[in-house]
C-alpha positions, -999 to +999 in steps of 0.1 A: -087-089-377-054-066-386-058-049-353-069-074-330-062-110-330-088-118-308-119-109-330-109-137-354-126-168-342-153-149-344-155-134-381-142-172-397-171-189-377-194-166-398-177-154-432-165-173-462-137-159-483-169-153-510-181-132-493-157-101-497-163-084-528-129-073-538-100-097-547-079-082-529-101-085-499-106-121-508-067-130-506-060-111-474-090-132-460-080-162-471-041-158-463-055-151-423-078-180-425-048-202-433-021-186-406-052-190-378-057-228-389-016-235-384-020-215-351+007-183-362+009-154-352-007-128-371+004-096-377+014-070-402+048-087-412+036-126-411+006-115-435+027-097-455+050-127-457+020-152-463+007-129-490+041-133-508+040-171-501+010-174-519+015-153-548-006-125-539+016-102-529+021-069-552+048-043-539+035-014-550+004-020-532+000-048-507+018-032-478+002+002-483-036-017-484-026-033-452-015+000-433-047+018-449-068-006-435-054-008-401-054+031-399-093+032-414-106+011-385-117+028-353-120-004-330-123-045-332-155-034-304-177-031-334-167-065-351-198-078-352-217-053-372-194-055-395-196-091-403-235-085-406-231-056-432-203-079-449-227-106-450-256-083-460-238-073-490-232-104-502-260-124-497-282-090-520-250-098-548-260-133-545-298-126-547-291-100-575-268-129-593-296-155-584-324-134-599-301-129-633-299-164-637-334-168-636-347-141-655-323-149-686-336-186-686-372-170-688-363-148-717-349-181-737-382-198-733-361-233-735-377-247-700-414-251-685-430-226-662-430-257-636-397-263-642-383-228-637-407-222-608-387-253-591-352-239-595-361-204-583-375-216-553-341-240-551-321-208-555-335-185-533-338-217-508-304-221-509-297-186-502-316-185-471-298-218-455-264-201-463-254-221-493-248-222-522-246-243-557-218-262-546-194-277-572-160-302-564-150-301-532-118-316-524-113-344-498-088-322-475-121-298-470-143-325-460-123-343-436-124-317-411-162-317-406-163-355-410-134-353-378-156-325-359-195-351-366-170-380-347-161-360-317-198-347-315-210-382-319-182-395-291-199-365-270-228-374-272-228-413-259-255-437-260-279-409-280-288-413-314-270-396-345-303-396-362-345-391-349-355-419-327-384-442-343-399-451-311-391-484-309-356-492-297-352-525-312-353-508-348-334-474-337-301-499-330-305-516-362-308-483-383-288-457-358-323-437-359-334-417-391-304-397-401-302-369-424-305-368-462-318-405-459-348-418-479-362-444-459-389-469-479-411-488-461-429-510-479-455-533-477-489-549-488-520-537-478-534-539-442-498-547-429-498-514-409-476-493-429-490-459-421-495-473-384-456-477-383-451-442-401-474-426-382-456-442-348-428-424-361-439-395-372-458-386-335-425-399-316-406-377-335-426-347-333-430-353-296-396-359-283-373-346-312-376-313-306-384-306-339-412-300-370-427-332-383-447-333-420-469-359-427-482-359-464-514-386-471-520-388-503-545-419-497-562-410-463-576-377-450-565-355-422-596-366-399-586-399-404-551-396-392-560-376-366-581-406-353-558-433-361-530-406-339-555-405-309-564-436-309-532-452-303-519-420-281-553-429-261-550-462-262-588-466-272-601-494-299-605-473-333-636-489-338-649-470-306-638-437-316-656-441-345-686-450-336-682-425-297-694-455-279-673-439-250-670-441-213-662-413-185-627-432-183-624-434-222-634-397-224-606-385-199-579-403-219-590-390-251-589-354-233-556-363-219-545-376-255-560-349-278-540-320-254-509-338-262-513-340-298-521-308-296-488-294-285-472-318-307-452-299-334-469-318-362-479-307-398-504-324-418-513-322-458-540-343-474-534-330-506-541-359-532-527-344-564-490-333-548-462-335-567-426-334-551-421-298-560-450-290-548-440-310-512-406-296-515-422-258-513-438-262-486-412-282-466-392-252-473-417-231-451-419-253-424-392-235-394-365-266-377-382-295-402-366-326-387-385-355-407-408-357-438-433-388-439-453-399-474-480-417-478-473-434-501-454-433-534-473-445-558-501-422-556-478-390-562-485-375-595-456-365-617-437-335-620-456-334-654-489-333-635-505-366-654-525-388-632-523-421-651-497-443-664-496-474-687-467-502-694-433-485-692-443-448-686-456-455-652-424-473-639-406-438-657-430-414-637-423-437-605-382-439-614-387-402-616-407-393-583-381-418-566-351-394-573-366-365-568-376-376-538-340-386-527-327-353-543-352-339-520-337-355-486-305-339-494-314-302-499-337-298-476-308-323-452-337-345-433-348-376-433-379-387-457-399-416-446-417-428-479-440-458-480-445-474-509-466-507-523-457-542-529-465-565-560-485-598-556-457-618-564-448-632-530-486-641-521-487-664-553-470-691-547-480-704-511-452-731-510-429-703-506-421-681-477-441-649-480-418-624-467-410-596-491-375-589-509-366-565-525-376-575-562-413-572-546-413-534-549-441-521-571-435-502-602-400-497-604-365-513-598-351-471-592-372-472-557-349-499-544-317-479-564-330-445-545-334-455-510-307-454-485-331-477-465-356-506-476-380-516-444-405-543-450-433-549-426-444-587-427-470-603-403-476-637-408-508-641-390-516-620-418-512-651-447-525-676-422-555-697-428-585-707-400-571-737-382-533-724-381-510-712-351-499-674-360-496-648-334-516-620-342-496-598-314-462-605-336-449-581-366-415-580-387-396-552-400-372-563-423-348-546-429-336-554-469-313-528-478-292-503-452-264-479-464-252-475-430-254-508-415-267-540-414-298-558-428-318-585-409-350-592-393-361-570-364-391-589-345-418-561-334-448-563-320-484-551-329-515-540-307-539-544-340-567-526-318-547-493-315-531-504-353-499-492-336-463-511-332-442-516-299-410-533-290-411-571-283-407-570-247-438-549-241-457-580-263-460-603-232-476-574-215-499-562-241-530-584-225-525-580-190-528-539-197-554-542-222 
């Protein structure tokens, strides 16, 4: 950078001030990093000058350092290999610092196995996205990447900030499914929860461009895999189970099953997972772009019991809740977690029976946790023999949005493929099928 102003674009997009060993090293880095951000020119004199600005200037030494370095260095042609043996050697201090940490919590004996497990694979994690334990940041150093998202976002026009659900109608409302977001959705049983999650999950993993993960702790992976090809296939589930098929049906499910099988989609049926244990392996899956869970309540604890009475299972719940949302911000995707409702809105049939937010089961620190609260409501559902309810009609509601709005987004639902579309396809849905 001393001997060629033009290589320095190039070493601040990929070092950190951190990363140079010696102080000295540090504040010359820094000084440039500043002079390049106020566009000056930078040579031996104006460093010199900002190194005596800044309080790091020694005369004995500073000047000397500066010439020795310049005189040292054959060529700026070989700038890149030296940024990767600078960044080498910092990222084994890191690992070597990481690894201290670690092994002198061990030899104290004050935390679990489990527990200790968890934050080594958090530290090395971090080391191998580029970060690390961050601490206060000042506004000033936020701003600027808050300024460059905007002008990315302005760039980009009518697409998405976040993963596309599939169904437009909801993407406007919730600007997609943005990163670090934990996204509930919640409902009662049979209300097509993991049909919605699923139509996510298979968009996303489709047209995204990036890894889907689909944890089921309720239903197995054949049975996802039929529920996914029969709605991709657009074949009655009750016919896939039973292969009452036809030549036509057979070619679609050919068709189907060769898309979901270039579909970049992970699934684990694992019914005892805890959220380090999903965590780990998130870690290992390459360009992860959303997480899904089915569903929250049957996660077991970080302490590994099963069962819960009274107030410990709302704790174990509040618990998996914020690890869960701890979760969506190291790993920086978006988690799609479904979750149960109480009875309390079906027993009383004078009042209307769509969910709020007081409904969630187990836990008020589920509602506290989510960036998003969707509730899925079908009133054909409810309805008796005799009464008028639309069985081709669905609602998301949307009870709690950090971003934006809440409201009621009207949906519909093919129940014979248990998958959702947008409401202008419903007047359609009978003429096609």
């Amino acid at each position: 950078m001393l001997i060629d102003e033009g290589c320095i674009p190039l070493v601040i997009e990929r070092l950190r001030p951190e990363d140079f060993y010696l102080r000295q090293n540090r504040e010359l880095y820094e000084s440039i990093y500043k002079m390049f951000n106020f566009s000056q020119k930078i040579d031996l004199v104006t460093i010199l000058e900002q190194l005596r600005q800044s309080g790091n200037y020694n005369e004995q030494t500073s000047a000397a350092y500066l010439k020795q370095l310049m005189e040292i260095t054959p060529t700026s042609a070989n700038v890149s290999l030296y940024i990767d043996i600078v960044r080498d050697k910092a990222l084994l201090r890191r690992l070597s610092l990481a690894c201290g940490d670690i092994e002198a919590q061990v030899r104290e004996g004050k935390e679990e196995g489990s527990a200790l497990l968890e934050l080594a694979e958090q530290r090395i994690y971090a080391l191998r996205e580029g970060r690390g334990i961050t601490g206060l940041e000042p506004l000033s150093g936020i701003v600027p990447s808050l300024l460059e998202r905007l002008g990315e976002l302005a760039a980009s026009g009518d697409q998405l900030p976040g993963i596309s659900t599939g169904l437009k109608v909801l993407d406007r409302a919730l600007t997609g499914l943005n990163k670090s977001d934990l996204i509930i959705l919640a409902a009662r049983p049979g209300m097509g929860k993991t049909s919605m999650a699923l139509n996510m999950a298979l968009h996303a993993g489709k047209f995204s461009g990036k890894s889907v993960a689909v944890f089921s702790l309720e239903m197995s992976k054949e049975q996802l895999g039929m529920r996914l090809l029969s709605g991709e296939a657009l074949i009655e589930n009750r016919d896939l189970a039973t292969g009452r098929l036809n030549d036509d049906d057979w070619t679609r499910v050919a068709n189907a099953a060769n898309i979901l099988s270039h579909t970049d989609m992970y699934i684990d049926d694992d019914p005892s997972l805890t959220v380090a244990d999903m965590k780990a392996k998130c870690r290992r899956v390459q360009d992860l772009g959303l997480v899904v869970v089915d569903y929250l309540q049957l996660m077991t604890s970080a302490g590994g019991k099963q069962s819960y009475g009274g107030e410990s299972r709302q704790q174990a719940v509040s618990d998996i809740s914020r690890a869960m949302k701890i979760m969506a911000k190291e790993l920086e995707v978006p988690i799609l977690c479904l979750s149960q409702l109480s009875r309390a809105n079906e027993k009383d049939k004078t009042t209307v029976r769509r969910p709020r937010l007081s409904d969630l089961r187990d836990s008020g620190a589920i509602e506290q946790d989510a960036d998003i609260v969707l509730f899925l409501h079908r009133e054909d559902y409810y309805s008796e023999e005799g009464e008028d309810a639309n069985p081709n009609e669905a609602e998301c509601i949307i009870a709690k949005n950090r971003h934006g709005e809440t409201g009621i987004v009207r949906l519909g639902w093919r129940p014979q493929f248990t998958s959702f579309i947008d409401p202008e396809e419903v007047d359609h849905i009978h003429e096609e099928y």
